[in-house]
Wavefront OBJ file of the C-alpha trace (Angstrom):
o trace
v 36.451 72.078 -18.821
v 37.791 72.258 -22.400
v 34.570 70.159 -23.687
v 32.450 73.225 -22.515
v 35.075 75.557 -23.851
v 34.786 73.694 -27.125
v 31.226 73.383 -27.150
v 31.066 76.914 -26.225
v 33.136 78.134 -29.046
v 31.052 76.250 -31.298
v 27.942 78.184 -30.494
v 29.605 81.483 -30.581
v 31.204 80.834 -34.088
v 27.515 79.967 -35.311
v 25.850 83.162 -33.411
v 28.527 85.251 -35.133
v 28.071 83.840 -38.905
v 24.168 84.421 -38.116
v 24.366 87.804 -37.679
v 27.292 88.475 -40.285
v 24.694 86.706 -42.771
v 22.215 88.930 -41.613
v 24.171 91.928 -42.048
v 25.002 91.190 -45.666
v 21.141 91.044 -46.406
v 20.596 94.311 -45.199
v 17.488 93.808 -43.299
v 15.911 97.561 -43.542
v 15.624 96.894 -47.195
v 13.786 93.104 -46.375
v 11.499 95.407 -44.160
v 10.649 97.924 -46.799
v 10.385 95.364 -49.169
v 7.675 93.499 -46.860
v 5.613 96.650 -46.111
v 5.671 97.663 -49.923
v 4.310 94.411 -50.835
v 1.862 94.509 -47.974
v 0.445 98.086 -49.536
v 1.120 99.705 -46.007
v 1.866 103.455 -45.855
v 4.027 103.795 -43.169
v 7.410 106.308 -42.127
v 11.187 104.942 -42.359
v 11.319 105.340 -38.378
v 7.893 102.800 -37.811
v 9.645 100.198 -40.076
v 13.022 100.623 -37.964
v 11.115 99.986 -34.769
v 9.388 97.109 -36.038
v 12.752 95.900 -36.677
v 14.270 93.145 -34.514
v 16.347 94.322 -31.468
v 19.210 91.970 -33.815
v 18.986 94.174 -36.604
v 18.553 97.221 -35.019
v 21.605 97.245 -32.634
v 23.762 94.087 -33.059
v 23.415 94.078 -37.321
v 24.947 97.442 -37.959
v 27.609 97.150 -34.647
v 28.929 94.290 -36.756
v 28.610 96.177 -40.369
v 31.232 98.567 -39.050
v 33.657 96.239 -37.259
v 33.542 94.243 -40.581
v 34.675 97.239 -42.243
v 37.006 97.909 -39.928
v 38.625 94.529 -39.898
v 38.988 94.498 -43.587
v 40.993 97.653 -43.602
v 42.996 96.125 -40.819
v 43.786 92.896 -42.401
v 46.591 92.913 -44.789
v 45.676 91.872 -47.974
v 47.642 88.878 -48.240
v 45.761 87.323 -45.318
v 42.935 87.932 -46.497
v 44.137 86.142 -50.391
v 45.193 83.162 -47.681
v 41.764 83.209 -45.938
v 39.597 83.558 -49.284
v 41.233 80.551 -50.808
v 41.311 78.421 -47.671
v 37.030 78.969 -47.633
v 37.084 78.061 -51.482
v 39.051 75.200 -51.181
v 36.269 74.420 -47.965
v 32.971 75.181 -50.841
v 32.887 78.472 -48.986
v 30.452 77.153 -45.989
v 27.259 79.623 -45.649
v 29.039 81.782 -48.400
v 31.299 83.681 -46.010
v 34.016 86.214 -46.632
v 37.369 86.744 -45.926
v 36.509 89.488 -43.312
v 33.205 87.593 -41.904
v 35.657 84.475 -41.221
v 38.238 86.809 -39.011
v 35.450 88.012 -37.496
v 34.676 84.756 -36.222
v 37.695 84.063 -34.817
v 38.235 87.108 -33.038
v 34.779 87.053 -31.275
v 35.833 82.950 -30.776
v 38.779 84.524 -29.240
v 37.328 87.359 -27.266
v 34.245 85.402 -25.994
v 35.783 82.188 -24.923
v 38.900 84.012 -23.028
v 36.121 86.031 -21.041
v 33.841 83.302 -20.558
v 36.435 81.595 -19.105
v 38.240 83.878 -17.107
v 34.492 85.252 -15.310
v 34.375 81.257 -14.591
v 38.001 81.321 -12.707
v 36.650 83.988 -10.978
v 33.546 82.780 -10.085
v 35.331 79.530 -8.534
v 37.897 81.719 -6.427
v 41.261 80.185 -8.566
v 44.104 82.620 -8.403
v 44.587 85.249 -10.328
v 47.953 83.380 -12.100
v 46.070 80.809 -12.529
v 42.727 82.498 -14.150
v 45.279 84.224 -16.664
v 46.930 81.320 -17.883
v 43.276 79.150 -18.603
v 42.191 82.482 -20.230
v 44.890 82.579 -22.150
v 44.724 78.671 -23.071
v 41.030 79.385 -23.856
v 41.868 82.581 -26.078
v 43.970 80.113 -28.346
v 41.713 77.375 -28.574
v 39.078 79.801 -29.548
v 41.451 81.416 -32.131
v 42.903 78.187 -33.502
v 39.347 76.507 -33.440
v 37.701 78.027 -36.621
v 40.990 77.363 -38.865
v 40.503 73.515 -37.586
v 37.061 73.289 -38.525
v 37.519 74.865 -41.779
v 40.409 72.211 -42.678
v 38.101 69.566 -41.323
v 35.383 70.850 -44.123
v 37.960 71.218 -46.741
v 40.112 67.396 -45.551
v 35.634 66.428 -46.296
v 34.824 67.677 -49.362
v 38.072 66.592 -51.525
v 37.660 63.303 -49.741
v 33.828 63.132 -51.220
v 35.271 64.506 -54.575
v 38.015 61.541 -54.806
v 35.273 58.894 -53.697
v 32.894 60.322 -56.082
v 35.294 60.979 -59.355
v 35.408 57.376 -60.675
v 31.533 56.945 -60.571
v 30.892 60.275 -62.053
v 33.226 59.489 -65.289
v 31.630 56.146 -65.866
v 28.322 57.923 -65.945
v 29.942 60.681 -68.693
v 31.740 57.664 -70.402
v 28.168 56.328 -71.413
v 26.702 59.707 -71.723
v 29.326 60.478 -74.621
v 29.105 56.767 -75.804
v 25.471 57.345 -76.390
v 26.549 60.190 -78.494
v 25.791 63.104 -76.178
v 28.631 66.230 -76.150
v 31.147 66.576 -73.266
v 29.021 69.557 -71.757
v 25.874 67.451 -71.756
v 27.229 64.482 -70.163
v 28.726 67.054 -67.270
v 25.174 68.294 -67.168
v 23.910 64.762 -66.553
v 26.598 64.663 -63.301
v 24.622 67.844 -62.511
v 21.337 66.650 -62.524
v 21.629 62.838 -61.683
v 23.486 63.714 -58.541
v 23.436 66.240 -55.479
v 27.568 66.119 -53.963
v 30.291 68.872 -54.318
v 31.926 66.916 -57.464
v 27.775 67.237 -59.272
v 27.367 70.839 -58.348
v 31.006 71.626 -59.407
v 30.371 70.431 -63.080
v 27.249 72.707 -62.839
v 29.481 75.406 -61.982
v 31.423 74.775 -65.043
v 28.222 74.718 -67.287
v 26.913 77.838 -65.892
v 29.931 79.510 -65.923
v 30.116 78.773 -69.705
v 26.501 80.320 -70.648
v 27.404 82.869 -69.124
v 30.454 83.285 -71.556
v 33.424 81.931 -70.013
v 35.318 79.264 -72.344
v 35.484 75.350 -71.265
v 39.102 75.639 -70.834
v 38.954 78.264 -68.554
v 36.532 76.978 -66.604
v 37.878 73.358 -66.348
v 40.809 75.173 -64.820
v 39.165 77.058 -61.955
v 37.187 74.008 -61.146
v 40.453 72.475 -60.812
v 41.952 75.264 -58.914
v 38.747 75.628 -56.251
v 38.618 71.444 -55.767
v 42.597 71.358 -55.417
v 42.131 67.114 -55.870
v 45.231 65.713 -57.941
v 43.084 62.983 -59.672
v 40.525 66.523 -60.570
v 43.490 67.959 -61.378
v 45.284 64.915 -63.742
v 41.764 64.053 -65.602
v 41.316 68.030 -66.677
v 44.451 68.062 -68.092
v 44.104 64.793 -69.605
v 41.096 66.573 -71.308
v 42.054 69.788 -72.546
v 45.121 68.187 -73.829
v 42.425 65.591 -75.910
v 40.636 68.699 -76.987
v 43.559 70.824 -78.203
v 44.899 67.219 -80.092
v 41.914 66.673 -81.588
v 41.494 63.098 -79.628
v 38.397 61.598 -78.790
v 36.640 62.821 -76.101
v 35.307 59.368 -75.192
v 38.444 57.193 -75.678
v 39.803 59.783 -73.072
v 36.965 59.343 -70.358
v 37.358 55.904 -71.022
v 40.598 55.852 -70.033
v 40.202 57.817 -67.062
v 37.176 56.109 -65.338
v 39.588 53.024 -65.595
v 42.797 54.598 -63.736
v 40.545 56.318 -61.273
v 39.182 53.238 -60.703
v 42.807 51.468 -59.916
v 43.366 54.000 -57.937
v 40.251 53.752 -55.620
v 41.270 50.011 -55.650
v 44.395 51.250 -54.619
v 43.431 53.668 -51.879
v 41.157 50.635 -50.378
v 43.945 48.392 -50.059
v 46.476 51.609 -48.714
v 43.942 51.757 -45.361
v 43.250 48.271 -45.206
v 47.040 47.757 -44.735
v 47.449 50.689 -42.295
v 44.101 49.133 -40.228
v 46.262 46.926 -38.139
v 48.924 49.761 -37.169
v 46.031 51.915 -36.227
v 44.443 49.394 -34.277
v 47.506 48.422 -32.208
v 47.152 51.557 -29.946
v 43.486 50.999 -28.716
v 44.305 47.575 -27.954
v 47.090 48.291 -25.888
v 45.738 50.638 -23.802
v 42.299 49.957 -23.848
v 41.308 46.499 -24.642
v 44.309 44.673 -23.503
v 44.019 46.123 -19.732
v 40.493 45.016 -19.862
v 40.525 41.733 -20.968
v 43.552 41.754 -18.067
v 41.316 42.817 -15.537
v 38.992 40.811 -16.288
v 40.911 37.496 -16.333
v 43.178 38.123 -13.509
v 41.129 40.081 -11.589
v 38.886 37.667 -10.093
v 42.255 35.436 -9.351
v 43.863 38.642 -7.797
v 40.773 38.827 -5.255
v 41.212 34.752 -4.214
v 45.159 35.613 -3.634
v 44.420 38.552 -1.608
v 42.130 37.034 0.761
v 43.980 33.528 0.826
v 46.800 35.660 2.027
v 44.548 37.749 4.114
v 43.177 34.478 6.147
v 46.430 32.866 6.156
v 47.717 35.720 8.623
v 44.737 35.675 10.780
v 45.183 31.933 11.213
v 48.911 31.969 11.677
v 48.270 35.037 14.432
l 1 2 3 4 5 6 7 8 9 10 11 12 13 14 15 16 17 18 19 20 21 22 23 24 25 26 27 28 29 30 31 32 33 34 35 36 37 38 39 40 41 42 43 44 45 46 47 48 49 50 51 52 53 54 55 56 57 58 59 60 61 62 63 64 65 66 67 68 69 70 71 72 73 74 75 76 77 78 79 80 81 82 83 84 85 86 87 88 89 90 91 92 93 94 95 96 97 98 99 100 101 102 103 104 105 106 107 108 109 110 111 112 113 114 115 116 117 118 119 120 121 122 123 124 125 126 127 128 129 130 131 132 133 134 135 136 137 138 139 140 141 142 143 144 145 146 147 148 149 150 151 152 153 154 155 156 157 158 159 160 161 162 163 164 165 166 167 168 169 170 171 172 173 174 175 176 177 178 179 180 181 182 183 184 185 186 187 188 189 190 191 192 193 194 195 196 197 198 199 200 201 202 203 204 205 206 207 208 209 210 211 212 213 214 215 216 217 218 219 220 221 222 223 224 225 226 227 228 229 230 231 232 233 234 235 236 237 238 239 240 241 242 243 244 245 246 247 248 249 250 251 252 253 254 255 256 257 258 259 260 261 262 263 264 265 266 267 268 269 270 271 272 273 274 275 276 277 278 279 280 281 282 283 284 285 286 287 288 289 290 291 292 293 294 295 296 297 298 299 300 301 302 303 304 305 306 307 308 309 310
């Protein structure tokens, strides 16, 4: 049962981000744009029926509740939410309000779905309420998991990633390229959040912003302490007057050590991990296994013993 709730949920969350992405695009304007292009003369009301039934009904239904959950939402939750789905590398570009959304039609959907099943299978009304309600919270609670899941994901690909990426800038400046071009070379050699977050930074500083600034809110949006200790390490260098490369030098070696260190961390918590499955799983198989076919030759010893001694 919760499986299919689960699975359920799933599906609803990505029905409901579909059509919230859809609604931002404003597809009237798509269709216009379309029939313009195509040199069609045609009235607003044509385009609107050529419309899908999606756009037509469900696109502006969820327009207004959007609207309506923003003004509902205090503002602080939705500060909380907005920096929870930064930290995450804002999946499919969602908002604050689109998120909620999700969660309450998770919410809504899943308690339904799951009550019309109770019914359907004749459990008591008690009963039906209290799997509804179960179902309610795990489709409320669901989205929040899945969006620490993406976040616990991406800062683990940053920290894997960071080492790699400043040995690749320590030979770009070596070779006597600038700190921004060797970030650009992260950019282009690569494709992974810590690549596309240094591109951020570049483009972010044509557009005007300065590096320090922009260091900082990559900082702030990866929320990784080893992001965190090798900006400061370089601002500081650049308000010093140090050498950029004697810096990145530096750095690429302790992130390094601390990879190293990291490895050996889980390789000493392997065994404790371990020691769970093979008590309850392995160990009672390897016992029925062995002792089972010994088990079977004492029952039936015993079994023809009494119908001898009778």
């Amino acid at each position: 049962m919760i499986p299919v709730i689960i699975v359920i949920a799933i599906v609803i969350i990505i029905i409901s981000v579909v059509l919230l992405r859809r609604a931002e695009e404003d597809p009237l304007t798509s269709r216009i744009d379309e029939f313009a292009v195509r040199e069609e003369i045609v009235s607003i009301e044509e385009i609107e029926l050529s419309m899908p039934i999606t756009d037509r009904i469900f696109v502006p239904i969820i327009r207004r509740i959007s609207e309506f959950v923003v003004r509902l939402t205090p503002q602080t939750t939705l500060e909380r939410t907005t920096r929870a789905l930064e930290l995450a590398g804002n999946p499919r570009n969602m908002t604050a309000a689109e998120f909620w959304m999700a969660r309450g039609f998770a919410t809504v959907l899943m308690g339904g779905l799951t009550f019309m099943m109770m019914i359907r299978f004749g459990q008591p009304t008690g009963k039906s309420v209290l799997y509804t309600l179960g179902a309610s919270a795990i489709g409320f609670i669901l989205p929040i998991m899945l969006l620490r899941s993406i976040k616990d994901r991406r800062q683990q690909a940053v920290i894997k990633k960071l080492p790699d990426a400043l040995d690749l800038m320590t030979i770009c400046v070596d070779a006597g390229l600038t700190f921004n071009a060797a970030m650009q070379k992260v950019d282009e050699k690569w494709d992974d959040e810590l690549a596309r977050e240094f591109g951020r930074v570049i483009y972010e500083m044509q557009l005007g912003k300065t590096r320090r600034a922009a260091l900082k809110d990559m900082s702030e949006r990866l929320d990784v302490p080893d992001v965190t200790s090798f900006i400061a390490a370089v601002l500081q260098a650049e308000q010093l007057g140090v050498g950029i490369g004697k810096v990145l030098r530096i750095q690429s070696e302790q992130m390094r050590v601390r990879r190293r260190q990291r490895a050996e961390e889980k390789a000493q918590q392997a065994p404790v991990k371990m020691l769970f499955p093979m008590v309850f799983l392995i160990f009672p198989t390897i016992f029925l296994v062995l002792l089972g076919p010994a088990a079977f030759q004492v029952i039936r010893s015993n079994s023809l013993s009494g119908v001898t001694g009778g």
